[in-house]
C-alpha atoms as an extended CHARMM CRD file, in Angstrom:
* protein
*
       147  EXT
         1         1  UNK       CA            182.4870000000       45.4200000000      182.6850000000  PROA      1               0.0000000000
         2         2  UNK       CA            185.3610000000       45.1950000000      184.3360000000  PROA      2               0.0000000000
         3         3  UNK       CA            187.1080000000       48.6500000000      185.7490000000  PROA      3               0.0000000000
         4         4  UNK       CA            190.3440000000       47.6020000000      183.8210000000  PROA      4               0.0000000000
         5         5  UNK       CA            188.3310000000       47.4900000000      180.2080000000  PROA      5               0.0000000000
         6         6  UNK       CA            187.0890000000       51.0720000000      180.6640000000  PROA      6               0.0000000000
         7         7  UNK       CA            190.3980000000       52.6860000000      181.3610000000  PROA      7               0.0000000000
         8         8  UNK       CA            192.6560000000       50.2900000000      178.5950000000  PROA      8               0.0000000000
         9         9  UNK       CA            195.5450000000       52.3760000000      179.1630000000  PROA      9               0.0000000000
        10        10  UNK       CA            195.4930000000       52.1880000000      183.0220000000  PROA      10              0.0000000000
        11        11  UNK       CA            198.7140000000       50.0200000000      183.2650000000  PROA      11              0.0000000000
        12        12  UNK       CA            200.6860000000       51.9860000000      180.9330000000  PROA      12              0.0000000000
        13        13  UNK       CA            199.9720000000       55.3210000000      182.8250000000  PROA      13              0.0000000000
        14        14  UNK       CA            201.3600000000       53.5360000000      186.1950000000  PROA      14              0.0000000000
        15        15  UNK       CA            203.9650000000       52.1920000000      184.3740000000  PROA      15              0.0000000000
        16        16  UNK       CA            205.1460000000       55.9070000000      183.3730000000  PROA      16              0.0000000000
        17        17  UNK       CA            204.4620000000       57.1680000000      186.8020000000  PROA      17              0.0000000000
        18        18  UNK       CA            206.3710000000       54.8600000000      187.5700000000  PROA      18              0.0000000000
        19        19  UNK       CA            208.9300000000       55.2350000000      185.7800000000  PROA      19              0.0000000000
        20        20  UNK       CA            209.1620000000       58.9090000000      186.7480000000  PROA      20              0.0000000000
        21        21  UNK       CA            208.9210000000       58.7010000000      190.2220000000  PROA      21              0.0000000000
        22        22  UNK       CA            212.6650000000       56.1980000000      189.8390000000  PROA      22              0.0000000000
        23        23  UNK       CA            214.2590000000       58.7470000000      187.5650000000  PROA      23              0.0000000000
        24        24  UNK       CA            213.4440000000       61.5120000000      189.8120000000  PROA      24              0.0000000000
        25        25  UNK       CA            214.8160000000       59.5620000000      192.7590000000  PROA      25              0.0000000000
        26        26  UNK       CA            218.2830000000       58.1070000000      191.2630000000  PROA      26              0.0000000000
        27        27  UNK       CA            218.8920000000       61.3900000000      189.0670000000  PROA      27              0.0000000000
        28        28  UNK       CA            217.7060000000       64.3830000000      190.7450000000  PROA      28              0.0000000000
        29        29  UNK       CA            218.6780000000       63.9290000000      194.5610000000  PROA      29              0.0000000000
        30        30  UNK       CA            221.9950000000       65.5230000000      195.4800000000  PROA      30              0.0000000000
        31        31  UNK       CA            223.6480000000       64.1820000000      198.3040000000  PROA      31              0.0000000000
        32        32  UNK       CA            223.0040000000       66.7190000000      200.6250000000  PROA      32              0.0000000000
        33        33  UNK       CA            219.2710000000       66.6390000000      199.9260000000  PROA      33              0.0000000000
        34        34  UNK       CA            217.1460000000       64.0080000000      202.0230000000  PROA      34              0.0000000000
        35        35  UNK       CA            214.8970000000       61.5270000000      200.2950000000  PROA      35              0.0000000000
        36        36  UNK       CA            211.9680000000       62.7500000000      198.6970000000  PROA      36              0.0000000000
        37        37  UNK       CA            213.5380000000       66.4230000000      198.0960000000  PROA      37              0.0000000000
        38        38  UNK       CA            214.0340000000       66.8100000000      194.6100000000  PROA      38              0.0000000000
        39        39  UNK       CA            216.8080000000       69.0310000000      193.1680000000  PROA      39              0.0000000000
        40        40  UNK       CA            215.9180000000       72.5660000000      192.0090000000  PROA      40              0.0000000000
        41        41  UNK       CA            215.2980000000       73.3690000000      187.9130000000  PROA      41              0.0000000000
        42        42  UNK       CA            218.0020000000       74.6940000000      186.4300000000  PROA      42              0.0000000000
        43        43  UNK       CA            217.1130000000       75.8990000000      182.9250000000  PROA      43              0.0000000000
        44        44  UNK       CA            218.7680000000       74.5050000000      179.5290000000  PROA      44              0.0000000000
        45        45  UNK       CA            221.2000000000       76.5740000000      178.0000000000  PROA      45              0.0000000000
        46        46  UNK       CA            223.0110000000       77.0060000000      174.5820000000  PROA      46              0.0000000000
        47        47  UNK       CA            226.2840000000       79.1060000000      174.5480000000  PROA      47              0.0000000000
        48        48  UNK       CA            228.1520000000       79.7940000000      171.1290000000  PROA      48              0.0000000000
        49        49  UNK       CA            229.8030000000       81.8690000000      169.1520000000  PROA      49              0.0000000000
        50        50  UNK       CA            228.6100000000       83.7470000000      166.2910000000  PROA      50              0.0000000000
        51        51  UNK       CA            231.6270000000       85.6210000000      165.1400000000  PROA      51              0.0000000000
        52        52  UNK       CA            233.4320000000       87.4810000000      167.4500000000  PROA      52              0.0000000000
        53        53  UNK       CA            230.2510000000       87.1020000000      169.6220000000  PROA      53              0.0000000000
        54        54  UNK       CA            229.2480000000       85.2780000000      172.4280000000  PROA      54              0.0000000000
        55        55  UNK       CA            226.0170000000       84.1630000000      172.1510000000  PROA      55              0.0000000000
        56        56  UNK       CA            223.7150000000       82.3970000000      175.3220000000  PROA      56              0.0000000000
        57        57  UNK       CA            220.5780000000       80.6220000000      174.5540000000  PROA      57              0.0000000000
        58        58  UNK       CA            218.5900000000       80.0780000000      177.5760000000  PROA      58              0.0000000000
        59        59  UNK       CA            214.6400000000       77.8590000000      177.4730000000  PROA      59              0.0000000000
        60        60  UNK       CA            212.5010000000       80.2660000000      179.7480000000  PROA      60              0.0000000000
        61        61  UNK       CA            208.8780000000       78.7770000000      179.0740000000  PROA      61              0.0000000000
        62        62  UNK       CA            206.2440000000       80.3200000000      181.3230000000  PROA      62              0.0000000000
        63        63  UNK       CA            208.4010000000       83.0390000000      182.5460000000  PROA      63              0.0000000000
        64        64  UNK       CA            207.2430000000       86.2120000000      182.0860000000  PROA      64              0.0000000000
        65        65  UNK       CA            209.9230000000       88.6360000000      181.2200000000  PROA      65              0.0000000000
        66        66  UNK       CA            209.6390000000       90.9620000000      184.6330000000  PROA      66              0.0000000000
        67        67  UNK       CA            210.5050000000       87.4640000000      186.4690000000  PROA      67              0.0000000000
        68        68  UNK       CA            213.8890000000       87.4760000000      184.5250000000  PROA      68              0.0000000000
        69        69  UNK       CA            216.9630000000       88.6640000000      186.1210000000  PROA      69              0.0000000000
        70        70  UNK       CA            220.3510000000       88.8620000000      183.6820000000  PROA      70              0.0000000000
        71        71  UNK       CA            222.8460000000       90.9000000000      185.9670000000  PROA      71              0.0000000000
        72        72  UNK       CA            227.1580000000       90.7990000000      185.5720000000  PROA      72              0.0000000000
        73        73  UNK       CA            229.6570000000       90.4810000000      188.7000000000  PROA      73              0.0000000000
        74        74  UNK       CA            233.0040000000       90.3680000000      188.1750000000  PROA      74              0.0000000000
        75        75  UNK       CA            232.9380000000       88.2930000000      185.0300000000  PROA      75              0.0000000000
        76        76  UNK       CA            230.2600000000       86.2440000000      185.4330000000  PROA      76              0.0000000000
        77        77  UNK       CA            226.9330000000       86.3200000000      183.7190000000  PROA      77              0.0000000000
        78        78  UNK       CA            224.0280000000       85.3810000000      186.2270000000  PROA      78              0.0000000000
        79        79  UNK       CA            220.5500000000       84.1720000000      184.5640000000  PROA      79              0.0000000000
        80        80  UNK       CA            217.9920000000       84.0800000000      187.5420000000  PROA      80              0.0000000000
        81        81  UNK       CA            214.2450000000       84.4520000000      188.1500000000  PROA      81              0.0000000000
        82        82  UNK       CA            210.9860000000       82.4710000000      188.9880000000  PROA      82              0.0000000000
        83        83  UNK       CA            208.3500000000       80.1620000000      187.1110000000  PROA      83              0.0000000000
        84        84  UNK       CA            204.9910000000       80.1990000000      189.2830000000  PROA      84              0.0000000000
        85        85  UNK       CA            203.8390000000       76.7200000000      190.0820000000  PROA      85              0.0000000000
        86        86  UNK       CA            200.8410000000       76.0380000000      187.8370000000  PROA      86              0.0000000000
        87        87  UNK       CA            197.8180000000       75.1830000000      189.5770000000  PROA      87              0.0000000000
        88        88  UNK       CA            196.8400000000       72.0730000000      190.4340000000  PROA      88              0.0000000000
        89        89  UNK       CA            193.2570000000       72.2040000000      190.5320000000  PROA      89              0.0000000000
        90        90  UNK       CA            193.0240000000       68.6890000000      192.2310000000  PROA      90              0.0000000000
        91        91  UNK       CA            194.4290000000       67.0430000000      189.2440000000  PROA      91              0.0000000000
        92        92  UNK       CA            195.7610000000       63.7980000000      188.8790000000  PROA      92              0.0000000000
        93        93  UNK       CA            198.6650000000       64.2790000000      187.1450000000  PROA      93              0.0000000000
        94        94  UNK       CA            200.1890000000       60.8380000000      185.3200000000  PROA      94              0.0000000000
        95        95  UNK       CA            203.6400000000       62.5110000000      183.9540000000  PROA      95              0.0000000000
        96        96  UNK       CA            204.9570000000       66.1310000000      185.9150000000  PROA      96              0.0000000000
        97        97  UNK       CA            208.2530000000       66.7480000000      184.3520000000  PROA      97              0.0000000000
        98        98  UNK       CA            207.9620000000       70.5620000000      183.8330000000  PROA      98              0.0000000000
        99        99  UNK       CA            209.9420000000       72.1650000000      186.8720000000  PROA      99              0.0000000000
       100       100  UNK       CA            208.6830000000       75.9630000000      188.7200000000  PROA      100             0.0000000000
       101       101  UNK       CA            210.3390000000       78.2340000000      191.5820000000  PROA      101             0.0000000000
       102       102  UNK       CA            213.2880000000       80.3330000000      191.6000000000  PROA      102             0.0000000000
       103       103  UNK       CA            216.1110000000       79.1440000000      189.0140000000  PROA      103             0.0000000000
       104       104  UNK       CA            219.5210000000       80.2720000000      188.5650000000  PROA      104             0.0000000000
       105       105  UNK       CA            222.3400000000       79.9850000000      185.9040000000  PROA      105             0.0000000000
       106       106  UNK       CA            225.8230000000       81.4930000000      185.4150000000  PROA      106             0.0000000000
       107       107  UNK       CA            228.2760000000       81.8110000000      182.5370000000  PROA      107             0.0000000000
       108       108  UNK       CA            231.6690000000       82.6320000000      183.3820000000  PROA      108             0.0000000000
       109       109  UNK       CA            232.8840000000       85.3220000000      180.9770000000  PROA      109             0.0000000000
       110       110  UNK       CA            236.4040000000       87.5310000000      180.2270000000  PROA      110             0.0000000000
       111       111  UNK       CA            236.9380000000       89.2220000000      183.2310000000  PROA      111             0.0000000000
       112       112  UNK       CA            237.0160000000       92.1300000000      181.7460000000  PROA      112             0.0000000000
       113       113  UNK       CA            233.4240000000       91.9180000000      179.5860000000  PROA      113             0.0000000000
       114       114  UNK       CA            231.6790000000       95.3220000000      180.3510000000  PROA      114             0.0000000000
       115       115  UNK       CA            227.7260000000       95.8000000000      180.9190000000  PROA      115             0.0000000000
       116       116  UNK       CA            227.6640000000       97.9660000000      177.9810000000  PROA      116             0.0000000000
       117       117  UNK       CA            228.7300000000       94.9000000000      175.4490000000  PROA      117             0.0000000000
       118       118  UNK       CA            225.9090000000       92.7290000000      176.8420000000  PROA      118             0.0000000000
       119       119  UNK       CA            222.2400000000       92.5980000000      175.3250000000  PROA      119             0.0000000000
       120       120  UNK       CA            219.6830000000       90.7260000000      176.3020000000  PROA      120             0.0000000000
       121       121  UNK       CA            215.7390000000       89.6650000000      174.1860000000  PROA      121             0.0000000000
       122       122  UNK       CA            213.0120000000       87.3360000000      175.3230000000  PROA      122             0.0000000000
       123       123  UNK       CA            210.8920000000       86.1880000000      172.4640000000  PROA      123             0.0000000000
       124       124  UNK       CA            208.4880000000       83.1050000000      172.9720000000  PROA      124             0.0000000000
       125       125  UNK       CA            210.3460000000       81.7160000000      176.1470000000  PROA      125             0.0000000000
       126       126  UNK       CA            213.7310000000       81.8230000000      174.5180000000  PROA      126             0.0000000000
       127       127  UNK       CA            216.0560000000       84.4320000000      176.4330000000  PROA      127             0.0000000000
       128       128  UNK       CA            218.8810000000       85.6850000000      174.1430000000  PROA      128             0.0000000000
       129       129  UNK       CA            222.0950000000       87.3420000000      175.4870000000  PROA      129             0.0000000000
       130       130  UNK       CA            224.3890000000       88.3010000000      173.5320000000  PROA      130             0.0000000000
       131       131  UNK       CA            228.1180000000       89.8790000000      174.8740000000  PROA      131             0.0000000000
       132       132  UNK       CA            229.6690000000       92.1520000000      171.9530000000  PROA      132             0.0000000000
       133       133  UNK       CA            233.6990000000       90.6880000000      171.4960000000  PROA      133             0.0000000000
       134       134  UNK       CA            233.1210000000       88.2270000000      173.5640000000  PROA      134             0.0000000000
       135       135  UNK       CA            233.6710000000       84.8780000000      171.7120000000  PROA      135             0.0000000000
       136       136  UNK       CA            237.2440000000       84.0760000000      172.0930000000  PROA      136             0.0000000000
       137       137  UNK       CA            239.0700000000       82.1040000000      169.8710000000  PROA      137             0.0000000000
       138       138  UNK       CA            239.2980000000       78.2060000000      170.3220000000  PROA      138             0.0000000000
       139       139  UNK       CA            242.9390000000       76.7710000000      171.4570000000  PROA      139             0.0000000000
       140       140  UNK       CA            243.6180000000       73.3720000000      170.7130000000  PROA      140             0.0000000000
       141       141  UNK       CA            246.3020000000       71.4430000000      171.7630000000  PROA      141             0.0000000000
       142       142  UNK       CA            246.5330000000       67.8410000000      171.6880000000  PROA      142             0.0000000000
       143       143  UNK       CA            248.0630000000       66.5380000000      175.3980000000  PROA      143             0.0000000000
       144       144  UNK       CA            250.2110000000       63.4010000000      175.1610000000  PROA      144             0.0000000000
       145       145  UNK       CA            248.8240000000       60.7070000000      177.4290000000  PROA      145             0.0000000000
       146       146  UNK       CA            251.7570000000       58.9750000000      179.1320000000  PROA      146             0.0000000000
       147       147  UNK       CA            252.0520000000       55.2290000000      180.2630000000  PROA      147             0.0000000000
């Protein structure tokens, strides 16, 4: 038999690698990076409020709490920490999208937020901060576009 009828699914796996390997290279090289370097993971956030309170939503999977850093500087809300690299083990991977090393995130906040209005709960991966007061009320105003 031939090599291609025992692996069926052989040209759909190099199709998604791919795949991947373009995406990676058109939407995660910054210009100051050289080909080849790929940008560093920056982790997904939610911020909204719930009442009067500002609540941050951050996707942490694989990082174990004592890796997590949530620290405030002048107003701003820094998120930082590390996901080890999982093993390789000589594997041949077809699809690596999942992202490891150090990571950082900020959230501007009132200058004047306090340490003592901030809280901050990992549960499953999910890293919950919330600041006490610190949802501010939305402004809208509609800006005439001129011709």
């Amino acid at each position: 038999m031939p090599d291609n009828a025992q692996r069926p699914f052989r040209g759909v796996f190099d199709m998604f690698s791919e795949l991947n390997r373009m995406r990676e290279h058109w939407t995660e090289i910054e210009p100051t990076q050289g080909r080849g370097q790929v940008a560093p993971w920056v982790p997904a956030v939610d911020i909204f409020a719930s009442e009067e309170d500002l609540v941050i939503r951050c996707e942490l999977s694989g990082v174990a709490k004592e890796e997590i850093d949530v620290s405030l500087t002048d107003g701003r809300l820094w998120i930082s920490g590390e996901r080890s690299g999982a093993p390789d083990d000589g594997a041949d991977f077809y699809v690596r999208e999942r992202r490891y090393g150090r990571f950082e995130r900020s959230v501007k906040l009132r200058r004047d937020t306090r340490g003592d209005q901030i809280s901050a709960t990992v549960v499953d991966g999910l890293l919950e901060i919330v600041v006490e007061g610190g949802a501010e009320p939305h402004h809208h105003e509609q800006i005439e576009i001129a011709t």
